[in-house]
Backbone as CSV, one residue per row, in Angstrom:
resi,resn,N_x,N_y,N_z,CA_x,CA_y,CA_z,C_x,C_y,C_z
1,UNK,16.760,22.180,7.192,15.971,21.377,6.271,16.155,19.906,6.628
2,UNK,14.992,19.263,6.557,15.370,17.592,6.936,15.568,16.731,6.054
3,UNK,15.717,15.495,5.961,16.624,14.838,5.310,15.494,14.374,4.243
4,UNK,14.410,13.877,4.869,13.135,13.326,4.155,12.103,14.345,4.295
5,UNK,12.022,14.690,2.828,10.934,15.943,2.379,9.686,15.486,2.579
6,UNK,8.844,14.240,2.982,7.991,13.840,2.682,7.854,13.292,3.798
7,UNK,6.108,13.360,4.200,5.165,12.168,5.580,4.633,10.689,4.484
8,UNK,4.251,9.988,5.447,3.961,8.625,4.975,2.449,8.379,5.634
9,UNK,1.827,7.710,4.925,0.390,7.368,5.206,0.516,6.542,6.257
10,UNK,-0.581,5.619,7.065,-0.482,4.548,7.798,-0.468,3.667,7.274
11,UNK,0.301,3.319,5.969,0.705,1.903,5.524,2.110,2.018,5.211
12,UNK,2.667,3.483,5.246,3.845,3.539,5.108,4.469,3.977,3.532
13,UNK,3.246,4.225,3.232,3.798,4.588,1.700,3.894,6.058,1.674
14,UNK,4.643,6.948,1.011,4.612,8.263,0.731,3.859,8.800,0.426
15,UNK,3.691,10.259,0.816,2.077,11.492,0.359,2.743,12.269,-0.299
16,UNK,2.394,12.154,-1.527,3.495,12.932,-2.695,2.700,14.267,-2.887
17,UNK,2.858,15.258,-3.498,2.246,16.374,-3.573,1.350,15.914,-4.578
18,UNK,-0.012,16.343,-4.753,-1.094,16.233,-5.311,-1.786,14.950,-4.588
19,UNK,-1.402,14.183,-4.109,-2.355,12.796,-3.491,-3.053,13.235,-2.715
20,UNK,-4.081,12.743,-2.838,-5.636,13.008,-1.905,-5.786,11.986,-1.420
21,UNK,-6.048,12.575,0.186,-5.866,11.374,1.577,-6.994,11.779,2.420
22,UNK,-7.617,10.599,3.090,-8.383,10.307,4.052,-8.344,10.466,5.252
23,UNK,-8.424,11.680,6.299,-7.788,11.942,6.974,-9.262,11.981,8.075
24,UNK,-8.788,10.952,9.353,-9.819,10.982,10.539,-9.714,11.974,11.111
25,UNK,-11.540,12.720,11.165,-12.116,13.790,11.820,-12.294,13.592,13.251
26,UNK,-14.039,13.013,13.359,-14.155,12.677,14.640,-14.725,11.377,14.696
27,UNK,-15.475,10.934,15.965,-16.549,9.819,16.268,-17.608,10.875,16.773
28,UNK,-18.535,10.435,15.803,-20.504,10.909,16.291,-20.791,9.927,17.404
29,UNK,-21.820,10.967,17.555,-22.824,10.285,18.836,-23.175,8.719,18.595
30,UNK,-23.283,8.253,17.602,-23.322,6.998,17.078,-22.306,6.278,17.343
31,UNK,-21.367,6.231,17.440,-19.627,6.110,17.672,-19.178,5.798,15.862
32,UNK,-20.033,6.493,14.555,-19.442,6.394,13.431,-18.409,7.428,13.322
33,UNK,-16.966,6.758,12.471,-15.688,7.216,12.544,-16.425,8.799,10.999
34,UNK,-15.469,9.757,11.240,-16.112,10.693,10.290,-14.502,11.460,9.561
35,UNK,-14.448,11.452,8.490,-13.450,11.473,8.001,-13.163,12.879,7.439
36,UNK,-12.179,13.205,6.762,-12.020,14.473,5.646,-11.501,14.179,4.402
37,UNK,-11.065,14.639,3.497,-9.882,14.577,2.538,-9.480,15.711,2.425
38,UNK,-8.407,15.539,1.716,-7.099,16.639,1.839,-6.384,16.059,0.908
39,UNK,-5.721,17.385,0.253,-4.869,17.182,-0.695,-3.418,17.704,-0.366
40,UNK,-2.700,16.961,-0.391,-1.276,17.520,-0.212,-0.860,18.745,-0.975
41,UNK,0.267,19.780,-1.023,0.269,20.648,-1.348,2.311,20.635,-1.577
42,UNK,2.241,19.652,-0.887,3.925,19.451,-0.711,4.877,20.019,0.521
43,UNK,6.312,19.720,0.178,7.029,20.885,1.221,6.964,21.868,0.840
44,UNK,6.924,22.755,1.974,6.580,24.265,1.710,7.231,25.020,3.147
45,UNK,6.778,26.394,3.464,6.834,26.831,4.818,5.650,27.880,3.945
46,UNK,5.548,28.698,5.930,4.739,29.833,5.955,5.643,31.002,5.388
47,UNK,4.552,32.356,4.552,5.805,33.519,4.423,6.605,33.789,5.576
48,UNK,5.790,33.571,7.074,6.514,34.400,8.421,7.001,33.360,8.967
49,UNK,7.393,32.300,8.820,8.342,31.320,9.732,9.545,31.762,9.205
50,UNK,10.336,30.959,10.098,11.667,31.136,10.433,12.429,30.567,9.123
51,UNK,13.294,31.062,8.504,14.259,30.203,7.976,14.928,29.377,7.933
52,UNK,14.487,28.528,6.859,14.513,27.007,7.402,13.845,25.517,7.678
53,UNK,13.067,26.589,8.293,11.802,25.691,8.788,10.764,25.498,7.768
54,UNK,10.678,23.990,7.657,9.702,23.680,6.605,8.892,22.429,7.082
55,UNK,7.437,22.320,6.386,6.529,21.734,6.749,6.155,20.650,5.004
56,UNK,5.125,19.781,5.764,4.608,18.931,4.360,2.982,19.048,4.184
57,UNK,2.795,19.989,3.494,1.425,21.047,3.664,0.170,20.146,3.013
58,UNK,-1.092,20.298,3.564,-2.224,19.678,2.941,-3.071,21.355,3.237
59,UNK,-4.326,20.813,1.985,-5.274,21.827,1.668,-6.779,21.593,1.997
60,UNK,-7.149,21.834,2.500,-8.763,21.090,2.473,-9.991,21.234,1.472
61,UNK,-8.575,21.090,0.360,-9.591,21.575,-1.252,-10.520,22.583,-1.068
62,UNK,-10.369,23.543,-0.509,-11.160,24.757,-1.105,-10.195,25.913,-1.428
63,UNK,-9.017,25.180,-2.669,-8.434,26.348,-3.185,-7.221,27.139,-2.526
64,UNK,-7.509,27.167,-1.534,-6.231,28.162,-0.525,-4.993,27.695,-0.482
65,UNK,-4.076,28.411,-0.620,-2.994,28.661,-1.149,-2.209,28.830,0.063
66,UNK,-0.932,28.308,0.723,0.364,28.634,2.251,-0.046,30.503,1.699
67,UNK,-0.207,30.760,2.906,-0.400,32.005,3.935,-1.545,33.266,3.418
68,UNK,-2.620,32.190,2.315,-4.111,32.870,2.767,-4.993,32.430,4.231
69,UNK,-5.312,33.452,4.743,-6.059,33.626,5.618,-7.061,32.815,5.691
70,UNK,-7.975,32.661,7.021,-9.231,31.809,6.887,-9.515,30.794,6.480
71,UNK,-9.042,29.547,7.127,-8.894,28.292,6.709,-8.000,27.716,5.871
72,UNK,-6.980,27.879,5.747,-5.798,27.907,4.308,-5.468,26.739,4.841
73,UNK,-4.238,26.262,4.397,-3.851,24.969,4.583,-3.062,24.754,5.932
74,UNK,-3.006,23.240,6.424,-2.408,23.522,7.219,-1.045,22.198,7.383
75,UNK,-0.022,21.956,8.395,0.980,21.408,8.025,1.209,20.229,8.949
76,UNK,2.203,19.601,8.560,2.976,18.213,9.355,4.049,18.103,9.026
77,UNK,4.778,17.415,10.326,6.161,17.435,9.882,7.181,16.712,8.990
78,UNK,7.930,16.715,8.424,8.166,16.132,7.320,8.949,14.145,8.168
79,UNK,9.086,13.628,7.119,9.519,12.455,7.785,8.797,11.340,8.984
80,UNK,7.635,11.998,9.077,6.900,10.831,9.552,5.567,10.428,9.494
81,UNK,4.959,9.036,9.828,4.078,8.192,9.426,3.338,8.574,10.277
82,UNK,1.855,9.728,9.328,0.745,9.710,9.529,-0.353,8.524,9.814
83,UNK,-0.888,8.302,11.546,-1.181,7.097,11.386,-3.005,7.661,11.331
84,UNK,-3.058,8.473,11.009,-5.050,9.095,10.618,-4.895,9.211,9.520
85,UNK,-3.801,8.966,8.360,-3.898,9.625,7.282,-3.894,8.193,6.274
86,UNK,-4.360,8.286,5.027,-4.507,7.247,4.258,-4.865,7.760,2.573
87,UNK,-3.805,7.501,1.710,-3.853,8.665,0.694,-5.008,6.995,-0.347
88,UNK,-6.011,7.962,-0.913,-6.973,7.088,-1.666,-7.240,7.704,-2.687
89,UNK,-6.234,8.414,-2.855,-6.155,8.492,-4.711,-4.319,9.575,-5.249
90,UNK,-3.614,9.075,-6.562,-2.830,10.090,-6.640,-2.717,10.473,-8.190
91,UNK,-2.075,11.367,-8.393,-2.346,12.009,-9.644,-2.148,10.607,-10.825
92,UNK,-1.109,10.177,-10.888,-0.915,9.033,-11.802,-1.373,8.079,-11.256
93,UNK,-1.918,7.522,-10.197,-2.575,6.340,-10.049,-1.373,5.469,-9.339
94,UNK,-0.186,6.081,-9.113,1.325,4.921,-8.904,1.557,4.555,-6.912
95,UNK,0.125,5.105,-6.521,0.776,5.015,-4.611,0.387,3.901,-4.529
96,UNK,-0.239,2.903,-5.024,0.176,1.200,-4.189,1.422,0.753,-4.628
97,UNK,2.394,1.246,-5.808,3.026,0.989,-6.348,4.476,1.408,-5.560
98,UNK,4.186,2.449,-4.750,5.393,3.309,-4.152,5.935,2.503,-3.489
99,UNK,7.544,2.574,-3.909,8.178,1.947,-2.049,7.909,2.175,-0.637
100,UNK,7.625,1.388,0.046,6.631,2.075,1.589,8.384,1.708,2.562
101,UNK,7.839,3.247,3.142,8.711,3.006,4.572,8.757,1.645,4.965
102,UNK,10.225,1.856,5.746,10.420,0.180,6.477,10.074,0.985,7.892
103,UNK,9.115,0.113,8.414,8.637,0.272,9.770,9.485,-0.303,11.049
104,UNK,9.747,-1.402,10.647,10.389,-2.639,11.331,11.302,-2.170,12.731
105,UNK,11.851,-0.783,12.336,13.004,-0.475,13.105,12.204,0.381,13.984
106,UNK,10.699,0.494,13.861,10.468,2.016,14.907,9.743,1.247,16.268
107,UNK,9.417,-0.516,15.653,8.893,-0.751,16.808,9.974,-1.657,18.238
């Protein structure tokens, strides 16, 4: 298990379970950027992974639940700064408010 249960957006603030984030898809023929959202789901693992091993799960809001079939959710590793990801909304309203990772040391 790792030390920090939780990934960080690209500003460095935490993706708490329930926050819904902005997560870059592709570039169109246009070169417009095309996005998704996703809702966190938290730490979790799969039923068939290893013991131990745990992930920081998002859903692509249609409901699915860690280890339904056919598009279910899928994972990242815990402890680091998602730089496609950008959470733009959370249940209480408190993520500009969050303490953000100190970056300072990774560059």
């Amino acid at each position: 298990m790792t030390a920090d249960p939780r990934c960080y957006d690209r500003r460095g603030i935490p993706i708490e379970r329930g926050d819904i984030v902005k997560v870059f898809h592709f570039i169109g023929a246009n070169r417009k950027r095309h996005y998704m959202l996703k809702q966190c789901l938290g730490l979790s693992r799969y039923p068939s992974s290893p013991e131990g091993w745990q992930g920081v799960f998002f859903s692509h809001l249609n409901f699915r639940e860690i280890g339904d079939r056919d598009n279910g959710p899928y994972h990242e590793t815990p402890g680091e700064q998602l730089a496609e990801y950008e959470i733009v909304q959370s249940i209480k309203c408190d993520h500009e408010q969050r303490e953000r990772k100190d970056t300072t040391h990774d560059r």
